[in-house]
C-alpha positions as CSV (number, residue, x, y, z in Angstrom):
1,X,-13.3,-3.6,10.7
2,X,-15.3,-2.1,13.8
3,X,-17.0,1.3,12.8
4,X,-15.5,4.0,15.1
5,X,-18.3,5.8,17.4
6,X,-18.1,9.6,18.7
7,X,-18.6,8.0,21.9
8,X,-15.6,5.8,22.2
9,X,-13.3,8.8,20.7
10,X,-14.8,11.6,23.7
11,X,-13.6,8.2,26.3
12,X,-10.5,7.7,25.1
13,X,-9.7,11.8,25.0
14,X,-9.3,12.2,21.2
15,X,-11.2,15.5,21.0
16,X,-8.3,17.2,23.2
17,X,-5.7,20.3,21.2
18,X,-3.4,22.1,22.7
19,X,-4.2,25.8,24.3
20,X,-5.5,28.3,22.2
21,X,-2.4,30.3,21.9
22,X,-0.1,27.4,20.4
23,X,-2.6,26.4,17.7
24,X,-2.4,26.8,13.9
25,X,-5.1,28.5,12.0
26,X,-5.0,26.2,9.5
27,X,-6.7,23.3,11.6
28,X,-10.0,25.8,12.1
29,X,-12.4,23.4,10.0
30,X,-11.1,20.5,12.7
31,X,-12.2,22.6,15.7
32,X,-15.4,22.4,17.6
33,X,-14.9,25.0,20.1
34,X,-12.6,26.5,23.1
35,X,-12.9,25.8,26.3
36,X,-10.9,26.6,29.3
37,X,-8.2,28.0,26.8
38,X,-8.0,24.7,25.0
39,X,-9.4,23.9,21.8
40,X,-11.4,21.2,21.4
41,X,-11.4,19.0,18.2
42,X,-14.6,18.2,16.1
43,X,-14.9,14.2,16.5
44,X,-17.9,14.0,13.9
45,X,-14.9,15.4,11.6
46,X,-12.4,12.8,13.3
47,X,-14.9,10.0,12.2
48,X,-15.3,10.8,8.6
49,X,-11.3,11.3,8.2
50,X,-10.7,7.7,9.8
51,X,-12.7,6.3,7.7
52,X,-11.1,7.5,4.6
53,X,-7.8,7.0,5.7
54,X,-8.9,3.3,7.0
55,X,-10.3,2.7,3.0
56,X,-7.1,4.2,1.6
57,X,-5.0,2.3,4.0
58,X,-7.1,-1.1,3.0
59,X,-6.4,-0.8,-0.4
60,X,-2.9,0.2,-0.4
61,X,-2.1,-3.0,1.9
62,X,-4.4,-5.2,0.0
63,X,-2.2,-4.3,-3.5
64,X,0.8,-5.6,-1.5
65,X,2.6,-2.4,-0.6
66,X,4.0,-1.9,2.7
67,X,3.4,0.9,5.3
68,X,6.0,2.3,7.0
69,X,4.6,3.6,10.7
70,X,6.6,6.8,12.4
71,X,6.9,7.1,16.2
72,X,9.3,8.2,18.0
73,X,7.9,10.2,20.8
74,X,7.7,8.5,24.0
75,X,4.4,7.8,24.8
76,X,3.4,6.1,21.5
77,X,6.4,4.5,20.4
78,X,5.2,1.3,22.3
79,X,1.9,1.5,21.1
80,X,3.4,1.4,17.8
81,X,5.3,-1.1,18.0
82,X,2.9,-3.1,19.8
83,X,0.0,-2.7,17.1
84,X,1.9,-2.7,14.1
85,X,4.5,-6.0,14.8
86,X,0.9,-7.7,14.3
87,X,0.3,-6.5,11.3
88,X,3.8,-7.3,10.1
89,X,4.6,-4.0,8.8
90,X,7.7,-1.9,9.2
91,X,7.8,1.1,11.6
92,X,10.1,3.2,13.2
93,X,10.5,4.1,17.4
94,X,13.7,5.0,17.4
95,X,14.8,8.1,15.9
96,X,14.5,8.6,12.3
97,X,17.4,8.1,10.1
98,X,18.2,10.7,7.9
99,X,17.7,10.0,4.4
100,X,15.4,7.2,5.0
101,X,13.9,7.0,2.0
102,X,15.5,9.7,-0.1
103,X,18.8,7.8,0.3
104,X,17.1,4.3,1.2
105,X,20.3,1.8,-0.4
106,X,22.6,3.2,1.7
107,X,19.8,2.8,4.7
108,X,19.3,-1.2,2.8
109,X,23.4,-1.2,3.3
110,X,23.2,-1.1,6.7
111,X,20.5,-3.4,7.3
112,X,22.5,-6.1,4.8
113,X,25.4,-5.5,7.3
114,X,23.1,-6.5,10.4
115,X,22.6,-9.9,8.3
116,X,26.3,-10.2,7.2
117,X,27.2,-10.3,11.1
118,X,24.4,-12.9,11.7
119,X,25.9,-15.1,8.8
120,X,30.0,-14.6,10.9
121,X,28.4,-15.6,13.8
122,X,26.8,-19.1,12.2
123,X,29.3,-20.0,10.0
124,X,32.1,-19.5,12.9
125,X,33.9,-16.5,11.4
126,X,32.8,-14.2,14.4
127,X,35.3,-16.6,16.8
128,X,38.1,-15.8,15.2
129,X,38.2,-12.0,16.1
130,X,40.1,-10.9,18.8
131,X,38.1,-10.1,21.9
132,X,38.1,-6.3,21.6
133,X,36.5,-6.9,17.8
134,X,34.0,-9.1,18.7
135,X,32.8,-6.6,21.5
136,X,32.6,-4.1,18.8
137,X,31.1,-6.1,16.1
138,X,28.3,-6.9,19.4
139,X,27.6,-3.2,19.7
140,X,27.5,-2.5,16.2
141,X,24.7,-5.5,15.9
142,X,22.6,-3.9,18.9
143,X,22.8,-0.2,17.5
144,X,22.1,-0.9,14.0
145,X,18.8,-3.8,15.1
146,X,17.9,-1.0,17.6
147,X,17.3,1.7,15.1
148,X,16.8,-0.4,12.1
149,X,15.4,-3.6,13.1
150,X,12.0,-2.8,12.5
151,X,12.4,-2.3,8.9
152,X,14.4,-5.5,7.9
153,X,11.9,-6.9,5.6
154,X,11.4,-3.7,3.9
155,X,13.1,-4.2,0.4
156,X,12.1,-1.2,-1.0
157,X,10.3,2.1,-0.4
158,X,7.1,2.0,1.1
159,X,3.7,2.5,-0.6
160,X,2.4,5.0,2.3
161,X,3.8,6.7,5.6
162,X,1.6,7.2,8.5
163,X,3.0,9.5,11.9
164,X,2.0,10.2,14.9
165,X,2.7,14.2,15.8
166,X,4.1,15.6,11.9
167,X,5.8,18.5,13.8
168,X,8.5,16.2,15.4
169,X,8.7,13.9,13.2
170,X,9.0,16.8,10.3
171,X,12.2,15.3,8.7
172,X,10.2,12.2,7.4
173,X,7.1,14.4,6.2
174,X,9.7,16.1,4.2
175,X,11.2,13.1,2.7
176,X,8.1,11.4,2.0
177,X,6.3,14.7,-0.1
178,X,10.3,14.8,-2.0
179,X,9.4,11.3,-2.8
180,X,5.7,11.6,-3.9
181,X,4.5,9.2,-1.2
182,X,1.3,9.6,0.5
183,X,1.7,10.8,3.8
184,X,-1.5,9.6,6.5
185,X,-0.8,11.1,10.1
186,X,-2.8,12.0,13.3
187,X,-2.8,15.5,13.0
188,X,-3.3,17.7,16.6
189,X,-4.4,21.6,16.5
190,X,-0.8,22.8,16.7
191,X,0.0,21.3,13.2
192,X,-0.3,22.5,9.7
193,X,-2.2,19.8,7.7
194,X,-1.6,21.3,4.3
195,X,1.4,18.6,4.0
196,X,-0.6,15.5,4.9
197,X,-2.8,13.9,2.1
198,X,-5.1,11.8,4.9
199,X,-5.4,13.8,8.0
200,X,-6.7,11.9,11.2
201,X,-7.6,14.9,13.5
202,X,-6.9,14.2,17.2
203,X,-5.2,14.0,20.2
204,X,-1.5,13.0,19.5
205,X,-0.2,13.1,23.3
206,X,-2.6,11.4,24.9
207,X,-1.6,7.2,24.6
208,X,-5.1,6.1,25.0
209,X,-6.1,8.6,21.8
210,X,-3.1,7.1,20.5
211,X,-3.8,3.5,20.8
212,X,-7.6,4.3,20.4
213,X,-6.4,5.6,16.8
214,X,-4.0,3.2,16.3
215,X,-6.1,0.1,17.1
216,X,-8.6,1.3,14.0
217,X,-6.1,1.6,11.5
218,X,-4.0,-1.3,11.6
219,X,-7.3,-3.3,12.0
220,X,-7.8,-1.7,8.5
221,X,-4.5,-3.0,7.2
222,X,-5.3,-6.5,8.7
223,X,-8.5,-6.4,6.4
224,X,-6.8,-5.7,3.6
225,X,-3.8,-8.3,3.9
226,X,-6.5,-10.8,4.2
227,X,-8.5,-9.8,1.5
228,X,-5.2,-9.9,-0.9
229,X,-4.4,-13.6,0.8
230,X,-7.8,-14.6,0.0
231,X,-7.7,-13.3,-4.0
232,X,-4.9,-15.2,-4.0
233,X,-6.1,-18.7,-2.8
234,X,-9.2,-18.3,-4.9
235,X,-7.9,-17.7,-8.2
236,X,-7.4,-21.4,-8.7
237,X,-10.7,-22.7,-7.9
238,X,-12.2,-20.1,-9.9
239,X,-10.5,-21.0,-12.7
240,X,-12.1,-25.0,-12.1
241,X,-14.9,-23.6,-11.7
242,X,-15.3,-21.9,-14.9
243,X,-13.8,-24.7,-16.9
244,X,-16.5,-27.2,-15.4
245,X,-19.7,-26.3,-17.6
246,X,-17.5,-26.0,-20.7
247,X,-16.9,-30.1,-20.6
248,X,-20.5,-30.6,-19.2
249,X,-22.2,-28.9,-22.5
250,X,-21.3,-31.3,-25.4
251,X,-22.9,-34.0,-22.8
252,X,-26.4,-32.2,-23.2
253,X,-26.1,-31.7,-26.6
254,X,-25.9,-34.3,-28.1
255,X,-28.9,-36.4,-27.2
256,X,-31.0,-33.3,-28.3
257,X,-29.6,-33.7,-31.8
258,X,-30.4,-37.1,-31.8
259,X,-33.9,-37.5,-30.9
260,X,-34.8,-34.2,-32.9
261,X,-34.2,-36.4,-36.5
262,X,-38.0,-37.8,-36.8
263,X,-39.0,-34.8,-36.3
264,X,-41.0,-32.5,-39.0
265,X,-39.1,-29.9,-41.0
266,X,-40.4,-26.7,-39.5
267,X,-39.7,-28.0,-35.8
268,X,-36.1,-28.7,-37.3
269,X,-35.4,-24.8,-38.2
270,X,-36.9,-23.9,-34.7
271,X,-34.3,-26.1,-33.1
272,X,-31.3,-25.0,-35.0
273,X,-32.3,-21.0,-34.6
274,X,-32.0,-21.8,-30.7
275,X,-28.7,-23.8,-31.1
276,X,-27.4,-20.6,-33.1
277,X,-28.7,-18.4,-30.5
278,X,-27.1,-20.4,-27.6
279,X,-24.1,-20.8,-29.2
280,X,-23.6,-17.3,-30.2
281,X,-24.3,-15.7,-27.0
282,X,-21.2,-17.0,-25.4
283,X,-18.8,-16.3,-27.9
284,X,-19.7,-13.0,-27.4
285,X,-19.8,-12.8,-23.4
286,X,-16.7,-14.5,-23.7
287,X,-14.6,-11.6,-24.9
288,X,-15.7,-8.8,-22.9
289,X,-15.5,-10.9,-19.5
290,X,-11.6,-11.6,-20.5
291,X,-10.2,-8.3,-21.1
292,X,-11.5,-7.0,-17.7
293,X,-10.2,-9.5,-15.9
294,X,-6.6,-9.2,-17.2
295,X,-7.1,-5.5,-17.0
296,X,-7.5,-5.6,-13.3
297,X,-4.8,-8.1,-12.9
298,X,-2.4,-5.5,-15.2
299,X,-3.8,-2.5,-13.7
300,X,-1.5,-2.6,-10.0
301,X,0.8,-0.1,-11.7
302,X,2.2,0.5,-8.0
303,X,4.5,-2.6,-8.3
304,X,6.9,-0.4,-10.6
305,X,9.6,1.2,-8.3
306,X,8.7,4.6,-8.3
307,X,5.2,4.7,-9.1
308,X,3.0,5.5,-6.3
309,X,-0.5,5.3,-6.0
310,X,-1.4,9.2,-7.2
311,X,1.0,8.9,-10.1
312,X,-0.4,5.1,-11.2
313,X,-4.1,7.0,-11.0
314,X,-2.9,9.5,-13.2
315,X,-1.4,6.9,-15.7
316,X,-4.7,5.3,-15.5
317,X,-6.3,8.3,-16.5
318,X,-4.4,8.5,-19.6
319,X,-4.7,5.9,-20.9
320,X,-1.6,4.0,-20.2
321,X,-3.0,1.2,-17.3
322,X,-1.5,-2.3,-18.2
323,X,2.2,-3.3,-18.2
324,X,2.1,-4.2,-21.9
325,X,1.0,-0.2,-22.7
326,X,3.5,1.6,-20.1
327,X,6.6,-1.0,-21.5
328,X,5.6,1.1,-24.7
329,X,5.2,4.7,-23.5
330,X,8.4,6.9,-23.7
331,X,9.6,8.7,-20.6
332,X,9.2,11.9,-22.1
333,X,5.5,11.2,-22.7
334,X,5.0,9.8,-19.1
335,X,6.7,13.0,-17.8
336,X,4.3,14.8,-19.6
337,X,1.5,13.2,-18.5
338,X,2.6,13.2,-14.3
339,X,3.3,16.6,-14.7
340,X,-0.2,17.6,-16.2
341,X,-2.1,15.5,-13.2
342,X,-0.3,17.6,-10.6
343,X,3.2,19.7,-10.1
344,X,4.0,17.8,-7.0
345,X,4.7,14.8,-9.7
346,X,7.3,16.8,-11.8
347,X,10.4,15.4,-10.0
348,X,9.6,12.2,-10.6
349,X,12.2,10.4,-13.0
350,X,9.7,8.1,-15.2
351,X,13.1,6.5,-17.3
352,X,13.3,3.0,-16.0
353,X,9.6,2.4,-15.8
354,X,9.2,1.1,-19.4
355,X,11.7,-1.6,-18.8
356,X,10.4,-2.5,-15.5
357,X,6.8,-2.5,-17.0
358,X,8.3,-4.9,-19.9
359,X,9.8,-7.0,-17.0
360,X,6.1,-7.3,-15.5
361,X,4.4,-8.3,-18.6
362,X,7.1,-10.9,-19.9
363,X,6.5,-12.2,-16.1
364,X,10.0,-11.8,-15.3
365,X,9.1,-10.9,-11.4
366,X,12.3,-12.5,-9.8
367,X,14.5,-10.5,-12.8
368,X,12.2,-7.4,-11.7
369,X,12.6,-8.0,-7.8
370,X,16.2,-8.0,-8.4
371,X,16.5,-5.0,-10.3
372,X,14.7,-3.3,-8.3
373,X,16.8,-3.9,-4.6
374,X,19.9,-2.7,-7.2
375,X,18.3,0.2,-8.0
376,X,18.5,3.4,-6.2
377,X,14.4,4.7,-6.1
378,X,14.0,3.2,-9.3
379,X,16.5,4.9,-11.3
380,X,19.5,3.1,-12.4
């Protein structure tokens, strides 16, 4: 991932607000200055903010967790779709469906109903209808892959949101802070950023700030996917790895032991305190390399429906970071414990997460995946 420069930002017109009557105080620390009646955005400021949304963004794809991208306005909504499709993550150009996430089954319903009209037009059932239905059933097809194409793969809720221009697409921004979910967004002078937890500040008319913008953070995505897809395929030949000296040790040893015997007395004790000491220094490294590795395995709290990333940090905090310890907490206790790391938590409904965590440390993922598409947010 390319490091952003304050020169490519100032080519591509990312330091351009809106005029100095439509702008919202609350964006002041994101200005640089007015000129002409137009305020002009401070790109040092736009730099340090992409980077830390890029590194949030990076880790949040690289735990598996999909993105869902918002664009509907005109000029970006190819961009979008453009830049993202790459990446394989969902978005949405279109307009945004009302209860998106906050009623997503019913939005999964519809996208199961795109599939059940692909499976009547394989198996031969679509023939059948009359003319007039099967001109219908075609227009239903287009409407619903129009709006909700994009987001076929997407099971279940998303793990972050990022927009382009929060006041029209206010509705999701809503939606997403109801739900707890991170919100990342390219924020322009005529927005309040008080709702957005990673603010890009910048030029979001413009389609060459747009792309410019856009270009940076799916690149971060991309980086993250493949460092995921590359944990993966190295966790076997780690685990040779490691096993290779253990079978290679007894080898060594044992010619030592012989050709020590003629030896005198006092040489013999030397020799056996540096077997002891050789041999007890691995049982003890042993132990503490073991739990740390199965704690970061256990720690990905975010594959629980429900549990986004602030509310598995706060989760963390307490204490309560594996599977096997969250199968054991009570919900009244994990209430407790969201509500204490921040008030924006306190809707969340913690009841199903103990029996999801048990699911994820038995293994059951396929029992877990399943219960979790029949779920509604992860409450039952």
């Amino acid at each position: 991932m390319a490091k952003v420069e304050v020169k490519d930002l100032l080519e591509a017109g990312v330091h351009f607000g809106h005029l100095t009557r439509k702008w919202n105080p609350n964006m002041a620390p994101y200005i640089y200055m007015e000129r002409n009646g137009i305020h002009v955005i401070n790109l040092y400021k736009t730099v340090a903010k992409l980077e830390e949304a890029n590194e949030a963004l990076k880790k949040i794809a690289a735990s598996g967790r999909k993105i869902l991208f918002v664009a509907t306005k005109k000029q970006a909504k190819d961009i979008v779709a453009d830049k993202v499709a790459k990446v394989n993550m969902p978005y949405i150009t279109e307009r945004w469906p009302g209860g998106m996430l906050t009623n997503f089954v019913t939005i999964r319903k519809a996208v199961k109903k795109m599939a059940s009209i692909d499976r009547m037009k394989k198996d031969g059932t679509f023939n059948t209808l009359s003319k007039k239905e099967r001109l219908q059933v075609d227009r239903l097809r287009a409407k619903l892959e129009k709006n909700l194409g994009s987001i076929s793969e997407m099971t279940r809720l998303p793990g972050a949101l990022f927009i382009v221009d929060i006041m029209r697409e206010h509705i999701a921004v809503k939606e997403a802070q109801k739900l707890n979910i991170p919100i990342f967004a390219m924020v322009d002078t005529n927005c309040d950023p008080r709702d957005i937890d990673f603010i890009v500040p910048s030029n979001d008319d413009a389609s060459k700030s747009i792309e410019l913008i856009m270009t940076q953070v799916t690149d971060a995505v991309a980086e993250g996917l493949s460092e995921r897809k590359a944990e993966k395929q190295g966790d076997a030949p780690k685990a040779r790895k490691e096993e290779a000296p253990k079978d290679e040790a007894p080898k060594e040893v044992a010619p030592k032991e012989e050709v020590a015997t003629p030896v005198v007395v006092e040489e013999k004790e030397e020799e056996e305190k540096v077997e002891e000491v050789k041999v007890e220094a691995p049982k003890e490294a042993a132990p503490k390399k073991t739990p740390k590795a199965s704690a970061d395995k256990a720690d990905n709290l975010t594959k629980i429906e429900g549990i986004g990333p602030k509310a598995a940090e706060a989760l963390v905090n307490a204490d309560m970071d594996t599977y096997a310890k969250l199968a054991k907490g009570k919900a009244d206790e994990i209430k407790e414990i969201l509500t204490a790391a921040s008030s924006r938590m306190a809707h969340l409904d913690p009841t199903s997460w103990p029996k999801q965590a048990k699911m994820a440390a038995e293994g059951k993922w396929d029992e877990l995946k399943e219960w979790q598409d029949n779920a509604k947010g992860g409450v039952e």
